[in-house]
VOVO-388038 format. One record per residue (C-alpha): residue in three letters; x negated, y, z negated; residue number from 1. Coordinates in pm, 1 decimal. Each point is the difference from the previous one (the first is absolute). Layout:
REM VOVO-388038
ala  X  Y  Z  NUM $
...
This chain:
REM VOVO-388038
unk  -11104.3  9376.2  -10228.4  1 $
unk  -30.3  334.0  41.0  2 $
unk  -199.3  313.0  -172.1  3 $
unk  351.9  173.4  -61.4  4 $
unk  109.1  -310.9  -209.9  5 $
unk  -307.3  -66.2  -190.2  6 $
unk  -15.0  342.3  -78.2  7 $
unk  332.4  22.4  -183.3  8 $
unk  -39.9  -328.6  -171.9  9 $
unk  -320.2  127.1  -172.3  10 $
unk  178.4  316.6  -77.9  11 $
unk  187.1  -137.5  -231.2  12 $
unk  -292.4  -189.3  -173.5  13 $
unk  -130.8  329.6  -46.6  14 $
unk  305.0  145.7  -183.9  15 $
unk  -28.5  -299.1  -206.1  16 $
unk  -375.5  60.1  -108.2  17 $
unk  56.3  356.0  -4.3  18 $
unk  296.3  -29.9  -296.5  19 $
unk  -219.5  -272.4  -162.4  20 $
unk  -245.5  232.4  -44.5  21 $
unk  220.6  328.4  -134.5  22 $
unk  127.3  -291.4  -255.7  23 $
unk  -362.1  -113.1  -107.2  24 $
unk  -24.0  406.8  -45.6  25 $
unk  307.6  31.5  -220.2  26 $
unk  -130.2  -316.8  -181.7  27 $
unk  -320.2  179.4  -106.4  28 $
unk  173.1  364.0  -32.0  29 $
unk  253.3  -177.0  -275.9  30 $
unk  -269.9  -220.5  -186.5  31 $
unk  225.6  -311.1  134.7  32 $
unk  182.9  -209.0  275.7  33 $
unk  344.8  -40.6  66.4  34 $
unk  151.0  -251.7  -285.3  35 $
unk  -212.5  80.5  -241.3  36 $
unk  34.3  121.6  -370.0  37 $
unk  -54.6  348.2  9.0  38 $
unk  -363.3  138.5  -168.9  39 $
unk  49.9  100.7  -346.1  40 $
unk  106.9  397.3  -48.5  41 $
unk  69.0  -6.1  450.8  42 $
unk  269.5  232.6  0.5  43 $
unk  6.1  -21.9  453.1  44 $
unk  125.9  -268.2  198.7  45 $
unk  122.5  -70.1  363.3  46 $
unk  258.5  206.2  122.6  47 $
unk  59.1  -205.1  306.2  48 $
unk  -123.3  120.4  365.1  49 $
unk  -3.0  251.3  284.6  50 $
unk  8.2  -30.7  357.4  51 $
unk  -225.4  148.6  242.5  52 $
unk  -128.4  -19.8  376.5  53 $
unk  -364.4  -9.4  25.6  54 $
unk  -150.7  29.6  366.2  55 $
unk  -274.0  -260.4  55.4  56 $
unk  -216.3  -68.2  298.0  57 $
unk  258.4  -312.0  112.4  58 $
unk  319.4  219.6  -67.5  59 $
unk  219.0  111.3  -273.1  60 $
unk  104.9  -169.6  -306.7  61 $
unk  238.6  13.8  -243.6  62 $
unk  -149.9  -43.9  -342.8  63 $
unk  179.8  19.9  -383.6  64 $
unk  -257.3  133.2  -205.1  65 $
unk  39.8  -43.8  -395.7  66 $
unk  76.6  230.8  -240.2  67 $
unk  6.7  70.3  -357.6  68 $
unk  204.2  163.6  -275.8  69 $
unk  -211.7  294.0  -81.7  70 $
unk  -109.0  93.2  311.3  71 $
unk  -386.4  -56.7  -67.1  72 $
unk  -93.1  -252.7  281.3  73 $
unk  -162.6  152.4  291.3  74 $
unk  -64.7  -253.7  226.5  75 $
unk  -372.1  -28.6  165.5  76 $
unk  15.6  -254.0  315.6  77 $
unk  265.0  264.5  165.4  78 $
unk  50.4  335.6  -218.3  79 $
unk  348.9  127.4  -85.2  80 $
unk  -10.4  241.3  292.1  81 $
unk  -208.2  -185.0  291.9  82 $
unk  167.0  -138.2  324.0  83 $
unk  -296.4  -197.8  134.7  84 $
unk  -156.8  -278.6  -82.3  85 $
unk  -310.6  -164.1  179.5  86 $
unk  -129.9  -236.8  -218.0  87 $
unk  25.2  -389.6  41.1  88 $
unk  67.1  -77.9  345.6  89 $
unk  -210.3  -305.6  86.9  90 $
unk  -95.1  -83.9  -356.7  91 $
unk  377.3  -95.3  -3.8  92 $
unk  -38.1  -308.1  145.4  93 $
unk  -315.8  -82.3  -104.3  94 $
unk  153.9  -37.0  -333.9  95 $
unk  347.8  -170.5  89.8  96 $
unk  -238.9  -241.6  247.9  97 $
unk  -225.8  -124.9  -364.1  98 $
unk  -265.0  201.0  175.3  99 $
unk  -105.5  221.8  -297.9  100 $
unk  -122.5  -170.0  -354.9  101 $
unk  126.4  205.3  -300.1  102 $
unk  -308.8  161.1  -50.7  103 $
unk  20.1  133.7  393.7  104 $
unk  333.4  143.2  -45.6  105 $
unk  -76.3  163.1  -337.4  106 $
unk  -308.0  176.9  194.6  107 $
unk  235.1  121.3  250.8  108 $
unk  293.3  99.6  -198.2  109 $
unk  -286.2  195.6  -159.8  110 $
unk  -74.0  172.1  316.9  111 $
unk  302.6  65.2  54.8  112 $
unk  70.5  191.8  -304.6  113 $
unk  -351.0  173.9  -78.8  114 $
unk  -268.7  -58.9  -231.0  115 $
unk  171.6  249.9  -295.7  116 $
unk  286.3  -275.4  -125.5  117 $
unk  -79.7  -283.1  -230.0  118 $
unk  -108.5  -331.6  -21.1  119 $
unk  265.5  -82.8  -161.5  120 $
unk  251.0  231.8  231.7  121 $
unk  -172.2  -266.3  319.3  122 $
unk  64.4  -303.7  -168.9  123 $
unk  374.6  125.2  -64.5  124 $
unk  80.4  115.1  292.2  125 $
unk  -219.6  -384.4  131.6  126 $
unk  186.3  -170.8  -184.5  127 $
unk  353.1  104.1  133.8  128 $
unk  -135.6  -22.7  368.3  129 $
unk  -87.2  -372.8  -89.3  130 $
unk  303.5  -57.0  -109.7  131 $
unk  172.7  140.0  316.6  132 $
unk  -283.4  -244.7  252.2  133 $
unk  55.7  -304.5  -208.8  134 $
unk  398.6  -1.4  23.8  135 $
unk  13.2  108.7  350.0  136 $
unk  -213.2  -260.8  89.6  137 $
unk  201.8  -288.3  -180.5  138 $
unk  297.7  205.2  20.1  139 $
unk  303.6  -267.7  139.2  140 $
unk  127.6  32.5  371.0  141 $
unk  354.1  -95.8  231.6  142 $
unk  24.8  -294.4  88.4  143 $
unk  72.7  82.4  304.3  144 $
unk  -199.5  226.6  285.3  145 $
unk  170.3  18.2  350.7  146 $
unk  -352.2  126.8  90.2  147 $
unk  -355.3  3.1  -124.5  148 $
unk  -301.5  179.2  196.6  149 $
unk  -345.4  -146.8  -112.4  150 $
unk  -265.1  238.4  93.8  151 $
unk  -357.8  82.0  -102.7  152 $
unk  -122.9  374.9  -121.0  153 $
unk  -370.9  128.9  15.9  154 $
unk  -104.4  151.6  -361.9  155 $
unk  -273.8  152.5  -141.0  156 $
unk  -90.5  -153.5  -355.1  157 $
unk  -272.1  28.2  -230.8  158 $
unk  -195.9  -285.1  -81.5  159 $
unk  -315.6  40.2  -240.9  160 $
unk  -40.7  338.4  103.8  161 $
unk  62.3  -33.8  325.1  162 $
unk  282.1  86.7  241.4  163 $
unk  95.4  -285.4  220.2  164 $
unk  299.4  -15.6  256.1  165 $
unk  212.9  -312.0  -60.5  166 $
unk  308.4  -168.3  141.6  167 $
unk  290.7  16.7  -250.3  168 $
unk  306.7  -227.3  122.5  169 $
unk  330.9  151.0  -14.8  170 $
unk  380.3  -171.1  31.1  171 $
unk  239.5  274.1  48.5  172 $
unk  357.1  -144.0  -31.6  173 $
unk  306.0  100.2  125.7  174 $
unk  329.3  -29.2  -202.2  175 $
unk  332.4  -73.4  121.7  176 $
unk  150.6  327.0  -32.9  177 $
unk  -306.1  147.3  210.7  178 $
unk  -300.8  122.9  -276.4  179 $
unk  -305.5  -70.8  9.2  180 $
unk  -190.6  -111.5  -277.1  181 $
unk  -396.8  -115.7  -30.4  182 $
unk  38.7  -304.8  -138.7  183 $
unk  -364.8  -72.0  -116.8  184 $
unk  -373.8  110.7  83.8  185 $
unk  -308.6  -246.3  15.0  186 $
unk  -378.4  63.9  7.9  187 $
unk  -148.9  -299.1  161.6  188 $
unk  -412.8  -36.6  191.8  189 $
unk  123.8  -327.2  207.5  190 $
unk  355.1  -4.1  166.2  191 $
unk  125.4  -322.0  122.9  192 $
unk  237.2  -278.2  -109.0  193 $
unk  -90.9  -20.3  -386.0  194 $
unk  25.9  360.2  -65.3  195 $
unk  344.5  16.4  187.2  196 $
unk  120.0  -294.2  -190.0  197 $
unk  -84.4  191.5  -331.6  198 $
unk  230.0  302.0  166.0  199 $
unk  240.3  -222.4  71.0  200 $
unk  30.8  -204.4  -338.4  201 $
unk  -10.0  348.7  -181.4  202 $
unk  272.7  114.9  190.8  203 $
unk  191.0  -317.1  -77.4  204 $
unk  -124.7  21.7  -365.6  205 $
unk  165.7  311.5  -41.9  206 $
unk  361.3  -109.2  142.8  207 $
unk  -27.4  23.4  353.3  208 $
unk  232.2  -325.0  140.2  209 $
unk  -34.8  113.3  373.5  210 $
unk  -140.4  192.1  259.5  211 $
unk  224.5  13.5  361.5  212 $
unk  -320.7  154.7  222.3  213 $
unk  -314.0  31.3  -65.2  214 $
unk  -170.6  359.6  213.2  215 $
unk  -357.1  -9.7  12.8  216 $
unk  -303.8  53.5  221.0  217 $
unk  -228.1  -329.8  22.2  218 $
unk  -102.9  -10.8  -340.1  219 $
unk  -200.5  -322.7  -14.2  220 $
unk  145.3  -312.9  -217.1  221 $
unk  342.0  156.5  -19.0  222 $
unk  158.4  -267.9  211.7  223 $
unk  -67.1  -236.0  -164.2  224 $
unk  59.5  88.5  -370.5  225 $
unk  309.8  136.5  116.6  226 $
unk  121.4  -357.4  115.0  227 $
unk  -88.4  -69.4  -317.9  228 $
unk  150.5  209.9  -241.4  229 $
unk  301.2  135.8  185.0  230 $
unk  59.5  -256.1  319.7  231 $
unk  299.8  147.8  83.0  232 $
unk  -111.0  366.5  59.0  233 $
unk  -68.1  98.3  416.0  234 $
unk  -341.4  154.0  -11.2  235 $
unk  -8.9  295.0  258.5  236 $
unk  -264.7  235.8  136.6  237 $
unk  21.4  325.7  -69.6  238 $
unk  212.3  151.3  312.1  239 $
unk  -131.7  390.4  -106.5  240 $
unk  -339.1  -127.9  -40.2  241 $
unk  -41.9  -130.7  357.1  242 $
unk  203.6  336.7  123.5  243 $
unk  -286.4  198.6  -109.0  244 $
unk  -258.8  -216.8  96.3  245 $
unk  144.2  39.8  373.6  246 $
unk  13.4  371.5  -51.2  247 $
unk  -389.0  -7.5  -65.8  248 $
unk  -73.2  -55.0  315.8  249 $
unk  133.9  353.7  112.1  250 $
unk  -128.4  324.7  -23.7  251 $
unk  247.7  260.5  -218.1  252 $
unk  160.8  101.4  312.8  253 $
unk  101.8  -317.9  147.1  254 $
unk  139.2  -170.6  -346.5  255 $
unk  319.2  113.2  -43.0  256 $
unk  97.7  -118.8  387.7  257 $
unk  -177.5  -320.0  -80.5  258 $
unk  193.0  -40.7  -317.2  259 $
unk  330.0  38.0  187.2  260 $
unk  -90.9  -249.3  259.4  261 $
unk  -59.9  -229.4  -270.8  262 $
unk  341.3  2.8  -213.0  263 $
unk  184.6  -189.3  259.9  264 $
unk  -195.7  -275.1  -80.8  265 $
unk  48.6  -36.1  -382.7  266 $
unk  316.3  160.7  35.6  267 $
unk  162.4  -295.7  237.2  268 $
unk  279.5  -218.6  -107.1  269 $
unk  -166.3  -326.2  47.6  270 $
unk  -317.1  -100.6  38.5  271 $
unk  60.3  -112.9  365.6  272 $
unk  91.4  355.6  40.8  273 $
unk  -288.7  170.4  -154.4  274 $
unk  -190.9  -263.8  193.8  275 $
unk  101.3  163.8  328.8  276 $
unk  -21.1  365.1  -175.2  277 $
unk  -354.1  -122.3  -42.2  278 $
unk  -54.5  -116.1  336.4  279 $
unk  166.4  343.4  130.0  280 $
unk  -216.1  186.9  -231.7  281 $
unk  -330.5  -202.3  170.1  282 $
unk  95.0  41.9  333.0  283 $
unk  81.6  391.7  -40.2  284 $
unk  -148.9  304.6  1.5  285 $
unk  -101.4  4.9  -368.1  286 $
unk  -95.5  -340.9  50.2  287 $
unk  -226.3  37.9  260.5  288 $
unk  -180.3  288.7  -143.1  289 $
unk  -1.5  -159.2  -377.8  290 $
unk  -82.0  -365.6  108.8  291 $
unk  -158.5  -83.6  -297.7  292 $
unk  343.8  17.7  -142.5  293 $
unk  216.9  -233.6  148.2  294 $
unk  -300.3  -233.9  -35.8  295 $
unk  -24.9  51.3  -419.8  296 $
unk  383.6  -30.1  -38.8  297 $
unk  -2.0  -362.7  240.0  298 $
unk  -330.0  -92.7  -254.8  299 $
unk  280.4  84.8  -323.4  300 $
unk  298.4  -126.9  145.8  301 $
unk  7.6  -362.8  -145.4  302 $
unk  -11.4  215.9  -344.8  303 $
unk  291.2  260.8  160.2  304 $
unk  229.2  -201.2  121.7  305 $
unk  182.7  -84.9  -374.2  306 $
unk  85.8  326.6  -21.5  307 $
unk  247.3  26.9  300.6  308 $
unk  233.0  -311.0  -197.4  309 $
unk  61.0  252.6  -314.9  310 $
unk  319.8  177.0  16.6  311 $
unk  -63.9  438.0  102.9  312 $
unk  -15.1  82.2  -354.7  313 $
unk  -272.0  -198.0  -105.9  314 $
unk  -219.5  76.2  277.8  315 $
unk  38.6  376.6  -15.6  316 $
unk  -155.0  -66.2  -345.7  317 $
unk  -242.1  -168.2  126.2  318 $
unk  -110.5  266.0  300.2  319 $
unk  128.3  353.3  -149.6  320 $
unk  -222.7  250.7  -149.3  321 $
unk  272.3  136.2  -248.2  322 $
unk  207.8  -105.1  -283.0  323 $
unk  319.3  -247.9  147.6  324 $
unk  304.9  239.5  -44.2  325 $
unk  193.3  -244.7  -207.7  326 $
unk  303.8  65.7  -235.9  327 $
unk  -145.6  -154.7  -343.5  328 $
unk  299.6  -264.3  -39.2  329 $
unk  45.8  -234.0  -263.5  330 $
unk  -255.4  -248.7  176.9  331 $
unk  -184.5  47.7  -336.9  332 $
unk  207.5  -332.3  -123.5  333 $
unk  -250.0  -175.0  178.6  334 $
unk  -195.1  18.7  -338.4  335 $
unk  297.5  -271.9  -160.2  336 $
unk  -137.5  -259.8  304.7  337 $
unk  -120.5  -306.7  -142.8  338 $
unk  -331.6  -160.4  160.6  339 $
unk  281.2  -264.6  125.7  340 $
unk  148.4  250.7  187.4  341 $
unk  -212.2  178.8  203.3  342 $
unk  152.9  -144.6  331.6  343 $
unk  292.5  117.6  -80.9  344 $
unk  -194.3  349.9  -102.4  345 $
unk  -160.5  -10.8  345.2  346 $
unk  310.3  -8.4  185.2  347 $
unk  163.2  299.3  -197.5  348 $
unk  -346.7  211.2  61.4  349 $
unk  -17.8  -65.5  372.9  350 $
unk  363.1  80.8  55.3  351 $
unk  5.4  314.8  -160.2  352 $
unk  -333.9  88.9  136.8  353 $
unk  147.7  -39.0  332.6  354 $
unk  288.0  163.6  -45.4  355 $
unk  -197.2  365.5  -52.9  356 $
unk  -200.0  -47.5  261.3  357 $
């Protein structure tokens, strides 16, 4: 999985914190939430919402920001007039990841907006940031993902005071018509079987029917409570990942002649072909100065090999570092699939998958 894709996954967890928390701000600037009887002698209300673009440190965004009849709300978290905004980054995930108690995320929602607003302003603007966590985490999902990449990101959270980094578990799925979405975030000390079977089963829980691969990076137990939960899914490891791990055994100058020598390996037709690509690649130039590589990819290649049986399209998914240029088709239908029909689901996926590649 790479950077690129996490990176605009979590952007879009930000945008939803981000409007969560202009809401919680209206909430308290009105004297009451959305739905509810107006206060007694209120003369403003909501006057529906703006849009903006706000730079962050991951990229732009696109946020509506709320608005009200009179004119009186200023907002705090990013000011009528400001472009930037720095605040949240890895606190984001901390949060979607049930890394943060409430009390945690009221002290840093309170850091992020300054010791001169409320009590009660905090627990407002708490409140609707809760509200956003809880029904993203529970929120329902396809029930079908051509793709899912398991990986695991390093954290720093704060326990009793104390900062610690810790491993939050990510599933980043990709949808038929080519988007990406994060599909859920776990904190978890011990990774192995059990935990991946609770991933699994709240994946399920939430209306996932099937999986058709499985990318990920020898996270331990996932084997096996993947035979479990979804037997029919091909469990792959992560092409991009073992790309870069060959490129870190160059110096600068030498990786971008290294990673050409490579791609006719993962980019053969077969996996008898990229078998001899490999064997080319060994007995080469780039092979014989970068031994080390030929050697790691022959230690993966039991856990390669399923890759070269999936039609073009699904294994430039799998390997590319951008977005698949896909026209967003009516492959949304998938959603009407019963669980009794995800064979027939699979075979509709993988042929139009192949056909873009």
């Amino acid at each position: 999985m790479t950077a690129e894709a996490i990176n605009a996954a979590t952007l879009a967890l930000k945008k939803a914190l981000i409007e969560r928390a202009l809401g919680g701000e209206m909430n308290h600037h009105l004297g009451y939430p959305p739905g509810a009887a107006k206060p007694v002698n209120a003369t403003n209300q909501r006057n529906g919402k703006g849009a903006k673009t706000v730079l962050t440190e991951d990229g732009p965004i696109r946020i509506e920001v709320p608005r009200d009849r009179d004119g009186s709300f200023e907002p705090i978290l990013i000011p009528k007039h400001e472009r930037r905004f720095t605040g949240f980054d890895d606190k984001i995930v901390a949060m979607y990841a049930r890394g943060m108690t409430v009390r945690e995320i009221q002290g840093f929602l309170l850091e992020q907006y300054g010791t001169e607003v409320s009590p009660d302003f905090i627990s407002s603007v708490t409140d609707e940031v809760m509200a956003e966590v809880t029904a993203w985490q529970a929120r329902p999902l396809e029930p079908m993902y051509p793709v899912v990449f398991f990986d695991a990101l390093r954290v720093k959270i704060r326990e009793d005071t104390v900062v610690r980094n810790k491993a939050v578990y990510l599933a980043l799925g990709v949808l038929p018509d080519g988007t990406r979405e994060i599909l859920g975030l776990w904190i978890e000390n011990t990774e192995g079987a059990k935990f991946w079977m609770k991933v699994f089963n709240d994946l399920k829980t939430r209306g996932v029917h099937d999986i058709l691969i499985a990318v990920t990076d020898g996270l331990k137990g996932m084997p096996e409570a993947l035979a479990a939960v979804f037997p029919a899914t091909t469990l792959q490891t992560c092409i991009v990942h073992l790309i870069r791990n060959s490129l870190d055994y160059a110096s600068w100058k030498d990786r971008r002649g290294l990673a050409a020598a490579i791609k006719p390996i993962y980019a053969a037709p077969s996996a008898e072909a990229a078998q001899a690509e490999l064997d080319a690649f060994a007995d080469g130039p780039w092979g014989q100065k970068f031994p080390t590589v030929s050697s790691a990819w022959r230690n993966a290649w039991d856990r390669v090999i399923p890759f070269f049986a999936f039609p073009p399209g699904v294994r430039k998914i799998i390997y590319t570092t951008d977005e698949m240029h896909k026209s967003r088709t009516a492959l949304r239908s998938f959603a009407m699939f019963a669980p009794q029909a995800t064979v027939s689901a699979r075979c509709l996926i993988w042929g139009a998958t192949a056909s873009t590649g």
